[in-house]
mmJSON file of the N, C-alpha and C atoms, coordinates in Angstrom:
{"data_MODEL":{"atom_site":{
"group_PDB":["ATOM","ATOM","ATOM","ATOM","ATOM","ATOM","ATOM","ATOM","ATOM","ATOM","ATOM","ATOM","ATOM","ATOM","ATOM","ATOM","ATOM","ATOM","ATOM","ATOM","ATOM","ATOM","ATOM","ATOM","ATOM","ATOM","ATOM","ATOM","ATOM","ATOM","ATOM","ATOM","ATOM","ATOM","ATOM","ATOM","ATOM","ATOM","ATOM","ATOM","ATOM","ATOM","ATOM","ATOM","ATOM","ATOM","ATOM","ATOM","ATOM","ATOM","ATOM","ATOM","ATOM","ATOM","ATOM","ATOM","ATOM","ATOM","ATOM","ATOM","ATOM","ATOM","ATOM","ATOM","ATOM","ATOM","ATOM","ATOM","ATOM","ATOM","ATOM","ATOM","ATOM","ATOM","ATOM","ATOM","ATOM","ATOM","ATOM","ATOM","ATOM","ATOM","ATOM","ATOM","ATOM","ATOM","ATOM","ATOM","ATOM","ATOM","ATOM","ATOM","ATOM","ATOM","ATOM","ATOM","ATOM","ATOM","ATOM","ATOM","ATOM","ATOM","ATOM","ATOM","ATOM","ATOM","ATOM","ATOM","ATOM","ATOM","ATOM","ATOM","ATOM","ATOM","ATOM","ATOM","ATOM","ATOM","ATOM","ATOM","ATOM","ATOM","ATOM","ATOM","ATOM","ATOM","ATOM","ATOM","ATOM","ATOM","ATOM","ATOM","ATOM","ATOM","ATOM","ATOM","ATOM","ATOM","ATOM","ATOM","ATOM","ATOM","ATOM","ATOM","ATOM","ATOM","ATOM","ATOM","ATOM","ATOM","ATOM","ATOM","ATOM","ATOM","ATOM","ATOM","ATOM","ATOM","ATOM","ATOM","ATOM","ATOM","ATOM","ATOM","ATOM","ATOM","ATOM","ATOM","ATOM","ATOM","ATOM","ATOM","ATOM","ATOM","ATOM","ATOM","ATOM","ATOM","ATOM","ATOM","ATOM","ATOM","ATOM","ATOM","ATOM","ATOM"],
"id":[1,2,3,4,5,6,7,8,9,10,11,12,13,14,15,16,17,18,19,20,21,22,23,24,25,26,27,28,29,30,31,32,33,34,35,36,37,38,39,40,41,42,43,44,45,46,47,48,49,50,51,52,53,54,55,56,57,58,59,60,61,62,63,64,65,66,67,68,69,70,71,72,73,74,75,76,77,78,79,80,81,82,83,84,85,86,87,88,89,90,91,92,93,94,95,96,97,98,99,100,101,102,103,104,105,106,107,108,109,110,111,112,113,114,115,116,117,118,119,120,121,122,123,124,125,126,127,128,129,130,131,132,133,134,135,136,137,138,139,140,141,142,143,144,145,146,147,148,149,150,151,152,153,154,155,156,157,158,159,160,161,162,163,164,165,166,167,168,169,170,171,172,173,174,175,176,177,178,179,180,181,182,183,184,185,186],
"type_symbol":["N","C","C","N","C","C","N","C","C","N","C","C","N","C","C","N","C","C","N","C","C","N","C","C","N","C","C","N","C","C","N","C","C","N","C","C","N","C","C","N","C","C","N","C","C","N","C","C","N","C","C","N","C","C","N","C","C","N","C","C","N","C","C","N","C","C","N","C","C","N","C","C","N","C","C","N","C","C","N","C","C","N","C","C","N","C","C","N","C","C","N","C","C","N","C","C","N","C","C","N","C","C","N","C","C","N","C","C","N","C","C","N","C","C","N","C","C","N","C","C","N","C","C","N","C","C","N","C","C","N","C","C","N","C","C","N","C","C","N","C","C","N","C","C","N","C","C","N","C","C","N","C","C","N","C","C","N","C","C","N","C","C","N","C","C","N","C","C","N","C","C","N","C","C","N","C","C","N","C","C","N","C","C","N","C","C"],
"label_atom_id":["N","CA","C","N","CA","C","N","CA","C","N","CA","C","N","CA","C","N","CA","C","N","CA","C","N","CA","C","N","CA","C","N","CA","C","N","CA","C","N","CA","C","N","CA","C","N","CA","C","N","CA","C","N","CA","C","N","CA","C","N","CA","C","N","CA","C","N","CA","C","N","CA","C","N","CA","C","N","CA","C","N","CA","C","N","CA","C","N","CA","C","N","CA","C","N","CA","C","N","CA","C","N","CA","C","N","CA","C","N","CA","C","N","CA","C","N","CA","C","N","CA","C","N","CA","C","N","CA","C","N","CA","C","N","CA","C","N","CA","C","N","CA","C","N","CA","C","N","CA","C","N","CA","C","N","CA","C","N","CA","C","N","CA","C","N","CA","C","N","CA","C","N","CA","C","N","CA","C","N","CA","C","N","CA","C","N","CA","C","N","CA","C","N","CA","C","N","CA","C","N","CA","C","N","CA","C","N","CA","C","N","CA","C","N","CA","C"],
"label_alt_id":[null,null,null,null,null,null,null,null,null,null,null,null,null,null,null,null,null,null,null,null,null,null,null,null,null,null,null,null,null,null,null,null,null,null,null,null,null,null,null,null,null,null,null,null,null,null,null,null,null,null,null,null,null,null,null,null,null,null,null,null,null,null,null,null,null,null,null,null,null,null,null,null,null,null,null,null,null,null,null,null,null,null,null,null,null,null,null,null,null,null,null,null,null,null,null,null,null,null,null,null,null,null,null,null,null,null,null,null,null,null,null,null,null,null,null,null,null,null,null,null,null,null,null,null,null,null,null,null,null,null,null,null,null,null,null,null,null,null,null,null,null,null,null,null,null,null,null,null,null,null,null,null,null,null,null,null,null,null,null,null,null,null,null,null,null,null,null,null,null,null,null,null,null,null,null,null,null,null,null,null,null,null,null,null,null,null],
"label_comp_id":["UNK","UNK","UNK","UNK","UNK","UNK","UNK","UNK","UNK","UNK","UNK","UNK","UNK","UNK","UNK","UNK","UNK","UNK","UNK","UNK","UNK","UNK","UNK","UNK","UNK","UNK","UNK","UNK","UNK","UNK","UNK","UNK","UNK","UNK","UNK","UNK","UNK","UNK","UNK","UNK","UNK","UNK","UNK","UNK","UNK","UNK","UNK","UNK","UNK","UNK","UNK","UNK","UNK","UNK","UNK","UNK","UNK","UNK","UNK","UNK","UNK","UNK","UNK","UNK","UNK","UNK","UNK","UNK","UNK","UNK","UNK","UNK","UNK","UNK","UNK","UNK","UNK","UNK","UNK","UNK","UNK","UNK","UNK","UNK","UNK","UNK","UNK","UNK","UNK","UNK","UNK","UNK","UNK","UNK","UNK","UNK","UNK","UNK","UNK","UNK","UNK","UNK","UNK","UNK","UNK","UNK","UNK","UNK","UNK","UNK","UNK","UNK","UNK","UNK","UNK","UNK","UNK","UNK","UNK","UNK","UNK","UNK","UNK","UNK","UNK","UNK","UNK","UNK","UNK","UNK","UNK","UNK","UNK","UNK","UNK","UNK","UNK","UNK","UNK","UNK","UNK","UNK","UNK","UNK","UNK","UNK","UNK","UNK","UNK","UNK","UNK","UNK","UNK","UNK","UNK","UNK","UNK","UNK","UNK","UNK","UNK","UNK","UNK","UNK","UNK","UNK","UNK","UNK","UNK","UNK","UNK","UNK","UNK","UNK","UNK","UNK","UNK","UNK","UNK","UNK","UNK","UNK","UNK","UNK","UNK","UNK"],
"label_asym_id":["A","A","A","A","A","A","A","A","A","A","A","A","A","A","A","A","A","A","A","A","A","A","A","A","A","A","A","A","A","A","A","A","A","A","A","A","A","A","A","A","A","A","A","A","A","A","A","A","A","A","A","A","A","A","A","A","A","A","A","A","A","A","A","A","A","A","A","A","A","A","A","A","A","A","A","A","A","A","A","A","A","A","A","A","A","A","A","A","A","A","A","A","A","A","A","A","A","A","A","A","A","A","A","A","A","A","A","A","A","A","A","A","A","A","A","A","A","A","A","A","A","A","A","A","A","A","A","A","A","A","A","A","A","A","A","A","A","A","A","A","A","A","A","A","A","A","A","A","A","A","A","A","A","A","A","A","A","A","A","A","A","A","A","A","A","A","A","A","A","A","A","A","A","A","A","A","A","A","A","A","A","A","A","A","A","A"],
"label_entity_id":["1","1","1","1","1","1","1","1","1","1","1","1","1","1","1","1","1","1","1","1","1","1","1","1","1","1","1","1","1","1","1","1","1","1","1","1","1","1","1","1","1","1","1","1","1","1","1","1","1","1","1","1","1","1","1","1","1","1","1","1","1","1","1","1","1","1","1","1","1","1","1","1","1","1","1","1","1","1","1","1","1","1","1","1","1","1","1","1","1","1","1","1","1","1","1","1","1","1","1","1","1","1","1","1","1","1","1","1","1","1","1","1","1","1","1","1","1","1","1","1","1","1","1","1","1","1","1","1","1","1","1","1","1","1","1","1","1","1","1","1","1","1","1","1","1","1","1","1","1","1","1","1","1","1","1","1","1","1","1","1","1","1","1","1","1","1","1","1","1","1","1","1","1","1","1","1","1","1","1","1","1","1","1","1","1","1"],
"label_seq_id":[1,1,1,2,2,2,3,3,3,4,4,4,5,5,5,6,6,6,7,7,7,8,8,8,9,9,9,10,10,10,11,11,11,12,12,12,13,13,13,14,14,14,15,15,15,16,16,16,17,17,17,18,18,18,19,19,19,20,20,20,21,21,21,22,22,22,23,23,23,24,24,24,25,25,25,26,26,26,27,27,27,28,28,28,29,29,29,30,30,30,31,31,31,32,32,32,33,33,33,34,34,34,35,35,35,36,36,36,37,37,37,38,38,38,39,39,39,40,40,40,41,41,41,42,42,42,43,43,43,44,44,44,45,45,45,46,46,46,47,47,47,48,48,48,49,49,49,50,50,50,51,51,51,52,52,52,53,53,53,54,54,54,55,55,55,56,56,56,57,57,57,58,58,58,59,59,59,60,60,60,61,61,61,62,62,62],
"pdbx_PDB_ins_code":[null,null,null,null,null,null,null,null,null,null,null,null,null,null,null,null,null,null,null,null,null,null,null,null,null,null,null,null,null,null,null,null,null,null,null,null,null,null,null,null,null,null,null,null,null,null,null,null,null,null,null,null,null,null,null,null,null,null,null,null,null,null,null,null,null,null,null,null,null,null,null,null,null,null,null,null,null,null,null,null,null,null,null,null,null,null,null,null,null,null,null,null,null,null,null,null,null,null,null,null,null,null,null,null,null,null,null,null,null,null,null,null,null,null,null,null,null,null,null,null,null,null,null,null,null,null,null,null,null,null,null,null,null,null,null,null,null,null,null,null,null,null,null,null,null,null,null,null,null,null,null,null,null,null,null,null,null,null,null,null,null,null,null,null,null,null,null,null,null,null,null,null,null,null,null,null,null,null,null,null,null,null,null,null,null,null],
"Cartn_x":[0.834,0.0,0.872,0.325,1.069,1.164,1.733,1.473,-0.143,-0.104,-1.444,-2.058,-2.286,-2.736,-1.958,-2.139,-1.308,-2.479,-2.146,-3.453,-2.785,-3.254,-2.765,-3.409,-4.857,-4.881,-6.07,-5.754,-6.41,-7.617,-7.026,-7.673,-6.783,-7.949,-7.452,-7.874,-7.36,-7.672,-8.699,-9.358,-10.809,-10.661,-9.35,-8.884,-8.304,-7.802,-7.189,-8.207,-8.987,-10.591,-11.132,-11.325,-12.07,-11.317,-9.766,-9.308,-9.594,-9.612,-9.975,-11.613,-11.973,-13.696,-13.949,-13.72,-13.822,-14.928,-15.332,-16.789,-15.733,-16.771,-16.298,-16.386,-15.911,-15.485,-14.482,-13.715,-11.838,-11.902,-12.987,-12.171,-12.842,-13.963,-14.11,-13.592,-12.304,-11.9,-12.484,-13.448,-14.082,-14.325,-13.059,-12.79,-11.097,-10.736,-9.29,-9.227,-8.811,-8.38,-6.788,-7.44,-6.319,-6.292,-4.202,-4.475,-4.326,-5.15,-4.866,-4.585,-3.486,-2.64,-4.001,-3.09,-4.023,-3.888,-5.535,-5.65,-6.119,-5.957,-6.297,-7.831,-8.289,-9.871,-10.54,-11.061,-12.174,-12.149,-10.449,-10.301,-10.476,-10.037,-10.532,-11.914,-12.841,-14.098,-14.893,-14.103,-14.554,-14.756,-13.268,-12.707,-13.625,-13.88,-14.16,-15.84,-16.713,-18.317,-18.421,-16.943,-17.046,-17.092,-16.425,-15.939,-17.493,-18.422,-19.486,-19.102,-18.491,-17.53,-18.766,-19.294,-20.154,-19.26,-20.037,-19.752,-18.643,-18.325,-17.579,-17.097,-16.357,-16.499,-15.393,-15.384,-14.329,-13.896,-13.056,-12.589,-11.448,-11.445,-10.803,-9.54,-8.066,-7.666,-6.759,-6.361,-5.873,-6.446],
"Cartn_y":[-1.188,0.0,1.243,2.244,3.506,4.282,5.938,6.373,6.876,6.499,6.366,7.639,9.038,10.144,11.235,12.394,13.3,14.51,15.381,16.907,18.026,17.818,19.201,20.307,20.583,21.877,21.974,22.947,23.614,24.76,25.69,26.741,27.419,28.523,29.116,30.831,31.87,33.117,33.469,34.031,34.449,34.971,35.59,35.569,34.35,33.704,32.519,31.603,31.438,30.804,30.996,32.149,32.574,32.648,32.355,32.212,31.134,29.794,28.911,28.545,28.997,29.006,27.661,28.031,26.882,27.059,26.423,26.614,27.061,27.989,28.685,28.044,26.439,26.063,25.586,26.034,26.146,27.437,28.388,29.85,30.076,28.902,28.668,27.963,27.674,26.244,24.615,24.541,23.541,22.524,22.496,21.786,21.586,20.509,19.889,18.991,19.315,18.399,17.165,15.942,15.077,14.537,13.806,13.196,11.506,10.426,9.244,8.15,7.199,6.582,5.147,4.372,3.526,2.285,2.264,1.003,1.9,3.095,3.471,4.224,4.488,5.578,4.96,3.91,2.753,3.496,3.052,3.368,4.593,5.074,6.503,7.041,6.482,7.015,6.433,5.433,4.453,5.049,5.898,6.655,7.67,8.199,9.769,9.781,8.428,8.339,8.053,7.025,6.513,7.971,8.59,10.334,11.156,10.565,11.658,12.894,12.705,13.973,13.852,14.905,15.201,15.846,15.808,16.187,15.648,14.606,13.713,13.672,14.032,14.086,13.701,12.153,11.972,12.006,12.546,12.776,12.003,10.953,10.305,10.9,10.954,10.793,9.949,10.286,8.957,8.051],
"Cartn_z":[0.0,0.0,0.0,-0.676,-0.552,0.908,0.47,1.777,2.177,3.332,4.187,3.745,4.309,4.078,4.088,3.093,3.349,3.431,4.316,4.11,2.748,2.042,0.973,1.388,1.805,1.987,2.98,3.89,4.741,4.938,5.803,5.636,5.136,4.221,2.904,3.438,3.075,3.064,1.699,2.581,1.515,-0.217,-0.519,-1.609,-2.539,-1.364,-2.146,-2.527,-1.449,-2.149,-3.441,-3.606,-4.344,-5.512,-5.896,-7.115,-7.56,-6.306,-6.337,-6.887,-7.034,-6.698,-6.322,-4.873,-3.923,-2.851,-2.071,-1.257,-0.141,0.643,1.648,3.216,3.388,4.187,4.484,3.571,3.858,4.725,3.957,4.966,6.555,6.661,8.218,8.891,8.352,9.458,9.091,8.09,8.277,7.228,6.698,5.766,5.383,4.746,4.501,3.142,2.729,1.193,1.832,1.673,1.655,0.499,0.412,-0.868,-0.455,-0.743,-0.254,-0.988,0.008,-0.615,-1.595,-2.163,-2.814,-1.501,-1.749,-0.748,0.952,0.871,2.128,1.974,1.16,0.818,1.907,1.739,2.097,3.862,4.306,5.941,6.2,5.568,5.979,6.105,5.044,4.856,6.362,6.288,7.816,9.39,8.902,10.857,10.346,9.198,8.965,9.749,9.303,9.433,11.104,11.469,12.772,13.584,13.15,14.164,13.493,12.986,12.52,11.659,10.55,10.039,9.179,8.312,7.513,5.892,5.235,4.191,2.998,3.699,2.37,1.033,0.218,-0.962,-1.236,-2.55,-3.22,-4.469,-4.527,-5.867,-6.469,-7.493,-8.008,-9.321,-9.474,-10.464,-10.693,-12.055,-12.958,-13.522],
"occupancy":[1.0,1.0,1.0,1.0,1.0,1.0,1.0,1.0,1.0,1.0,1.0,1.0,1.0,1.0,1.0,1.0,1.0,1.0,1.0,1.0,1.0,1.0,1.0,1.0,1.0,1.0,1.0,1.0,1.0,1.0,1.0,1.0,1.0,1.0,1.0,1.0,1.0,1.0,1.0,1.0,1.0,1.0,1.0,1.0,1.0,1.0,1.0,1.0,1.0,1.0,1.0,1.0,1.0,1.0,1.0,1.0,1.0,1.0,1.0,1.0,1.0,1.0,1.0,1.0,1.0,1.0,1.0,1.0,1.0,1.0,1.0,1.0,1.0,1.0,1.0,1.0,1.0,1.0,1.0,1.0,1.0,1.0,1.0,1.0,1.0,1.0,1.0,1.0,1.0,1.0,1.0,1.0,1.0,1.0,1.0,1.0,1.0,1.0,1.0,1.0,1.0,1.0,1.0,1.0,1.0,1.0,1.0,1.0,1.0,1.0,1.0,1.0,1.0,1.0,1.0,1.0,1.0,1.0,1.0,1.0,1.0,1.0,1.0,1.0,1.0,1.0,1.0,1.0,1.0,1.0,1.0,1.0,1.0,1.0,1.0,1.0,1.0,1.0,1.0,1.0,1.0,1.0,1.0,1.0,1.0,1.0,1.0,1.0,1.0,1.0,1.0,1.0,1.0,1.0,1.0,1.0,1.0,1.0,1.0,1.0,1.0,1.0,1.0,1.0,1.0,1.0,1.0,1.0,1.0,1.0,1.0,1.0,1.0,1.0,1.0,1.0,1.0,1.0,1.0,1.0,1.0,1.0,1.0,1.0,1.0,1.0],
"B_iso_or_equiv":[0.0,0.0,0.0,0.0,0.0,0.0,0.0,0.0,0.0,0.0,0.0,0.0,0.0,0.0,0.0,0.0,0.0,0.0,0.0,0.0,0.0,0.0,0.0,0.0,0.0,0.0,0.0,0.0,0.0,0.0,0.0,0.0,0.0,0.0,0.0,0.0,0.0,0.0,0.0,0.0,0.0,0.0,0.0,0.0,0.0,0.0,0.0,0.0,0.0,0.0,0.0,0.0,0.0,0.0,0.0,0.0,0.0,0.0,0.0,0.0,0.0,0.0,0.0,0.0,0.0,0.0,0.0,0.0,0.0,0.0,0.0,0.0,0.0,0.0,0.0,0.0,0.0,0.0,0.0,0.0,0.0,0.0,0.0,0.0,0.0,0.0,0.0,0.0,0.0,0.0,0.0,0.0,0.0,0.0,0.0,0.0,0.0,0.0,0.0,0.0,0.0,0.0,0.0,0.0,0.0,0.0,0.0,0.0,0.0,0.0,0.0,0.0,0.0,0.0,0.0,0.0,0.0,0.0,0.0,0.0,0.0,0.0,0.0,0.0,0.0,0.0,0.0,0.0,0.0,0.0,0.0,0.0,0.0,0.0,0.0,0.0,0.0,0.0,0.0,0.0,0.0,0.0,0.0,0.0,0.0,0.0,0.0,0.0,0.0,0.0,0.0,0.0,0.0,0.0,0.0,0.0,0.0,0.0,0.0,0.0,0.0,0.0,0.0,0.0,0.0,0.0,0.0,0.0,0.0,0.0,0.0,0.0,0.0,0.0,0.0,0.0,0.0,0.0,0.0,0.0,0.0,0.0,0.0,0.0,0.0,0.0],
"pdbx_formal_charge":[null,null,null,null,null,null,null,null,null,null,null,null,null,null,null,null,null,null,null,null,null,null,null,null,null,null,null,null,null,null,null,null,null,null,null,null,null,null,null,null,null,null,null,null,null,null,null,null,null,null,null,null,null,null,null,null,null,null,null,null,null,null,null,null,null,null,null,null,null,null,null,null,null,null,null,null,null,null,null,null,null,null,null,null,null,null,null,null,null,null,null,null,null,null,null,null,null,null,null,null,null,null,null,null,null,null,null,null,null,null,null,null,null,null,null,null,null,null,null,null,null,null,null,null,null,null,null,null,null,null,null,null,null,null,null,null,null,null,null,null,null,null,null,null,null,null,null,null,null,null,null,null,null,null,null,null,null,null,null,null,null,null,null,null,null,null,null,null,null,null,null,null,null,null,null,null,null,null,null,null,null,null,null,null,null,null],
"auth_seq_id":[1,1,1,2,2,2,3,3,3,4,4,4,5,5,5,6,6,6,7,7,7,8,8,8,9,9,9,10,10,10,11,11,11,12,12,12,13,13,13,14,14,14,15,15,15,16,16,16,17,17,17,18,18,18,19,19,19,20,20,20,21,21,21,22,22,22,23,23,23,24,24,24,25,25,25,26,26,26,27,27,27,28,28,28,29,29,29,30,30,30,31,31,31,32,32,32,33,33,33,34,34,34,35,35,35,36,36,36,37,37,37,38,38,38,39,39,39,40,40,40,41,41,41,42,42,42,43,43,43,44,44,44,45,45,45,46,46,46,47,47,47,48,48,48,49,49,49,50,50,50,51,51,51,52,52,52,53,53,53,54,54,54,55,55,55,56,56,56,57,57,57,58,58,58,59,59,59,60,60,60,61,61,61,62,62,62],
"auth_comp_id":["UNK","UNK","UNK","UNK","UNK","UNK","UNK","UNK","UNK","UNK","UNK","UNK","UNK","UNK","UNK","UNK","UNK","UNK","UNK","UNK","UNK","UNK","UNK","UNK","UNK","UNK","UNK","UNK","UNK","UNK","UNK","UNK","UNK","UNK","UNK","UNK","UNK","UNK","UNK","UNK","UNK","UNK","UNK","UNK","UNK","UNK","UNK","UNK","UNK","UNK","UNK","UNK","UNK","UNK","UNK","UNK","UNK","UNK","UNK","UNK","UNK","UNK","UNK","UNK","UNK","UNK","UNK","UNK","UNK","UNK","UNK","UNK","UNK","UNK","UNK","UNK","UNK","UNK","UNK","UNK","UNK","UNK","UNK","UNK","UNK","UNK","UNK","UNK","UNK","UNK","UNK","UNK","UNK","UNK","UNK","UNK","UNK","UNK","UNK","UNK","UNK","UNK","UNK","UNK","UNK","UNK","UNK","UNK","UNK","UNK","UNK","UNK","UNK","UNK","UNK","UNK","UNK","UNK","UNK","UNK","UNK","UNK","UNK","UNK","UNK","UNK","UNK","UNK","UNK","UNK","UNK","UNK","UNK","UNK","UNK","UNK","UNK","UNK","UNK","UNK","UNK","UNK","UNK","UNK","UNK","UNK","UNK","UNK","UNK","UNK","UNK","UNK","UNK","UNK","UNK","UNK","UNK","UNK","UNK","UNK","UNK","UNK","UNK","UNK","UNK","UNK","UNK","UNK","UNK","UNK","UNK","UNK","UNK","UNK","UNK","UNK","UNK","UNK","UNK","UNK","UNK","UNK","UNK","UNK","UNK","UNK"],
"auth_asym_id":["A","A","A","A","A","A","A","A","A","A","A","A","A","A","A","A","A","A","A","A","A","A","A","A","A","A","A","A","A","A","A","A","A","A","A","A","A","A","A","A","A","A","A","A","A","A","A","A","A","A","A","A","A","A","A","A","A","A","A","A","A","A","A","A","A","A","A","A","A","A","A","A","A","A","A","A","A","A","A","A","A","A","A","A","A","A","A","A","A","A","A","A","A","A","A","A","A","A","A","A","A","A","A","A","A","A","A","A","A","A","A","A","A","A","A","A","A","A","A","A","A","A","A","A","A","A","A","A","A","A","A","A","A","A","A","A","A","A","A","A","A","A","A","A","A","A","A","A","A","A","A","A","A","A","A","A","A","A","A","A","A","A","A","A","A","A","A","A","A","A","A","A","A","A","A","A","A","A","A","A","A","A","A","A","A","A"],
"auth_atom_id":["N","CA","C","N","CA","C","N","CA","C","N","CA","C","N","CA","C","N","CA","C","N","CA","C","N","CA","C","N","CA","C","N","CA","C","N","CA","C","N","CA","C","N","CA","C","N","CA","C","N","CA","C","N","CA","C","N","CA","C","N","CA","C","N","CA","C","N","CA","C","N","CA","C","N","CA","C","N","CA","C","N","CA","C","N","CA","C","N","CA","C","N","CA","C","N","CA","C","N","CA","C","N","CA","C","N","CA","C","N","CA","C","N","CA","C","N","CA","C","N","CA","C","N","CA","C","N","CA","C","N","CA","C","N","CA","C","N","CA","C","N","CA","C","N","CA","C","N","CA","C","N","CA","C","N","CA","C","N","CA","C","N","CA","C","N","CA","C","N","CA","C","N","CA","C","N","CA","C","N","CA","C","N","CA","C","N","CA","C","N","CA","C","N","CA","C","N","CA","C","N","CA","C","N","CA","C","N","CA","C","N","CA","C","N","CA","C"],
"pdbx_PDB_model_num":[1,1,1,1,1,1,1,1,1,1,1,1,1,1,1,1,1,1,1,1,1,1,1,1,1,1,1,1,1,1,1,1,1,1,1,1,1,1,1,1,1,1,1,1,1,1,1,1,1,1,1,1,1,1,1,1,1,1,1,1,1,1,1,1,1,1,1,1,1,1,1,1,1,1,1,1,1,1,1,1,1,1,1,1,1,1,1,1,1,1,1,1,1,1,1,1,1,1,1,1,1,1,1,1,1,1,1,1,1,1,1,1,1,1,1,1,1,1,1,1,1,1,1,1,1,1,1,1,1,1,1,1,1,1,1,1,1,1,1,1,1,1,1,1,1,1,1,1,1,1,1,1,1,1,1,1,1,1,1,1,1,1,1,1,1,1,1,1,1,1,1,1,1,1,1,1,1,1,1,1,1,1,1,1,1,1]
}}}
């Protein structure tokens, strides 16, 4: 398996968002972009539902 999780991005300043046109829960604190290894999604989505984290979203490339 690859590496486990890495966080690429955080909280963002309201400009940087918005170059992004990204939803505005990076700039509350309340959101994180990870990138995950192969073979780890599944566990994660697992701890993420077990901890009640809301809002989920995965995005696949390659």
């Amino acid at each position: 398996m690859g590496k486990p999780v890495m966080i690429t991005s955080s909280y963002r300043r309201p400009a940087q968002n918005e170059k992004l046109n990204a939803t505005m829960t990076h700039t509350s604190g309340q959101a994180v972009d990870v990138s995950v290894g192969v073979g780890w999604v599944q566990k994660l989505i697992k701890i993420a539902l077990e901890e009640s984290l809301t809002g989920i979203d995965v995005k696949q490339k390659g």
